[in-house]
N, C-alpha and C positions, 0 to 999 in steps of 0.2 A: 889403891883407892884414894881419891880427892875429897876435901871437903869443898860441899857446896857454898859454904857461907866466903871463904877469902882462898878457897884453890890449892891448901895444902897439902900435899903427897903425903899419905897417910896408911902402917899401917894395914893389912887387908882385915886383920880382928881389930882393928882402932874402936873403939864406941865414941871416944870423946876426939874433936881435932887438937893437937899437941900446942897449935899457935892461938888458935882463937877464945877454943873450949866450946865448940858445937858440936852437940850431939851429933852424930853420924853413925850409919848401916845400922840403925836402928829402920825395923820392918819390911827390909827391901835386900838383905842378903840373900843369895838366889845363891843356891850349889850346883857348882857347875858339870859332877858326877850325876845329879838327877836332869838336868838338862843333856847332857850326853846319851844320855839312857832314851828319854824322851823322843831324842833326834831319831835314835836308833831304831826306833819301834815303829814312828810315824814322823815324816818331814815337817818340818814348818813347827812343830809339836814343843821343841826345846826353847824357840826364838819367842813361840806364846808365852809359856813359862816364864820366861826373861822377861818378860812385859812389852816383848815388841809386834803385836797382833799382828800388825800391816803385814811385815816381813814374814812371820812364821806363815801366815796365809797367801802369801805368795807364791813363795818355796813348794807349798801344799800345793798348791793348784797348776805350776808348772813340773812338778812330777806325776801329779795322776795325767795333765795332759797329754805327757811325753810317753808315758805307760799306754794310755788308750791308743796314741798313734802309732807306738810300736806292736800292737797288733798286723797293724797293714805295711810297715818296713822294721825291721830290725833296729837299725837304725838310733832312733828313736827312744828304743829301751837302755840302747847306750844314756843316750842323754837323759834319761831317768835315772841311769844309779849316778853318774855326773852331778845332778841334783842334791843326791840324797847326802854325796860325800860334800858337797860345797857347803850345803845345810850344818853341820862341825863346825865348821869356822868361823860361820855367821852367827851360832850359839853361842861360839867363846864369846865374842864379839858384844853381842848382846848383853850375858850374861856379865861380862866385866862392867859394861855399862851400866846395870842392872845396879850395880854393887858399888858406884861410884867413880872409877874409872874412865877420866873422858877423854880419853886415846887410847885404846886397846891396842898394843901392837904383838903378834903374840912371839915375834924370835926376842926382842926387846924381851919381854916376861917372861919367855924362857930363860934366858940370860940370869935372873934374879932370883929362880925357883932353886931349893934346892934338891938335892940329889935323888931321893923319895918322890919327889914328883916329877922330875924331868925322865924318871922311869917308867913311872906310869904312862905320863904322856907317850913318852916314845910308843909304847906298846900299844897304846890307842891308837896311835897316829899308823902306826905297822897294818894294825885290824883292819882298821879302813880302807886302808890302803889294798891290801891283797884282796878284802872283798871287793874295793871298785874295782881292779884290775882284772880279777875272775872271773867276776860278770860281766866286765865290759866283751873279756875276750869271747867267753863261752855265749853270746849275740851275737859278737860279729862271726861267728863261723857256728852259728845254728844251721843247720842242713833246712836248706827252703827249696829243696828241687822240686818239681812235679812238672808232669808229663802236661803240654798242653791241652791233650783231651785224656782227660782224669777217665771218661765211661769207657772203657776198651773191651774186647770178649779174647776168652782164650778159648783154645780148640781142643779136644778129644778126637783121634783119629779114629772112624767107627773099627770095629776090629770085624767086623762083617762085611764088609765093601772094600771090596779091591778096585776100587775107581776112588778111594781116597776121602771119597764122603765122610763128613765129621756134625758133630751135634756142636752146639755153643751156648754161653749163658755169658750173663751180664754180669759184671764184678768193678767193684773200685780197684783203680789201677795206681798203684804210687812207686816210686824206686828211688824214690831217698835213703841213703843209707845201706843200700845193698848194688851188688856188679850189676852194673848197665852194659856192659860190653853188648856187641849186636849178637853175639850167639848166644847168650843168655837170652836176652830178650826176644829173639826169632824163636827158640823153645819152648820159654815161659808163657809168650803172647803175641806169636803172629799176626798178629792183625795188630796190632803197635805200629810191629816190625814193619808192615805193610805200607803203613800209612806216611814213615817215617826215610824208609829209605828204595831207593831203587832196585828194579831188579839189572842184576850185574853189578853192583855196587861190591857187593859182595860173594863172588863165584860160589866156593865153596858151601855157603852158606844158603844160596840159591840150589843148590844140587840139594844137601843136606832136607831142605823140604822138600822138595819134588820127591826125592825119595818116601817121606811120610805123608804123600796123598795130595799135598797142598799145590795148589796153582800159582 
């Protein structure tokens, strides 16, 4: 902490500055575990806290952005937990500011903490860490397959017609996450199959229906 009157390094429980005798962090120590917490809960939310609206609101509004667009790419949701972990350091940041501090640097303050809280830190710094990482990865390899045409029908072979005739019904069709292989798929839902691959494409597999009625 700095006093503001003549710039003294002071201190972070200081009340009075040791050179001048100006009151100081009197009304404006901001703790930097309930801003942490804040971060955690809601972006932008710890930097309010700290007294810095603009910022906390920023943070805010480019991670719900980034969240609403990763509806429509993956992508996207990346750059929201990105956000959310960047939001941490912009608290410290804040927060020291908050408290008098007018260069926050935090490996610099690391350096000066002692052993008790370069523990804690670390452990925080760990949390964060493995949740962005989690997240980021468990988006980028979200299963987004789907079949260009999602309406497909599957077939029942009538079991009274020996010319192969079959009944149909409409069904949502999806195969994310389960064997796409073409013989799954020519059993499951022929008319997929149909639409997706040639006949001769696959010999066997063209016999395999003709054998169950299908043309």
């Amino acid at each position: 902490m700095f006093c503001e009157n003549c710039g003294t390094e002071l201190a972070d429980t200081a009340t009075f500055c040791s050179n001048c005798g100006n009151r100081v962090g009197v009304d404006r120590k901001k703790n930097i575990y309930i801003a942490l917490v804040l971060t955690f809960l809601l972006t932008g939310l710890g930097s309010i806290y700290a007294g810095n609206v603009k910022k906390g609101l920023i943070l805010l509004v480019f991670r719900l952005l980034f969240a609403v667009l990763g509806v429509l790419l993956n992508i996207f949701f990346v750059f929201s937990v990105l956000v959310w972990a960047y939001a941490f350091y912009e608290v410290y940041k804040d927060v020291q500011i908050a408290n008098g501090h007018a260069n926050p640097k935090l490996l610099d303050d690391f350096n000066r903490w002692d052993q008790n809280r370069k523990i804690i830190t670390i452990l925080i710094a760990l949390i964060i860490l493995i949740v962005t990482v989690g997240g980021c990865v468990s988006l980028l390899t979200m299963d987004t397959y789907s079949p260009s045409n999602s309406n497909t029908h599957y077939y029942d072979v009538g079991s009274g017609s020996s010319s192969g005739s079959y009944s149909h019904s409409s069904h949502s069709s999806h195969y994310g996450g389960v064997d796409t292989s073409p013989n799954t798929i020519a059993k499951n839902d022929p008319d997929w199959y149909y639409d997706h691959y040639e006949y001769g494409d696959n010999p066997d597999i063209d016999d395999y229906l003709e054998s169950q009625g299908y043309d």
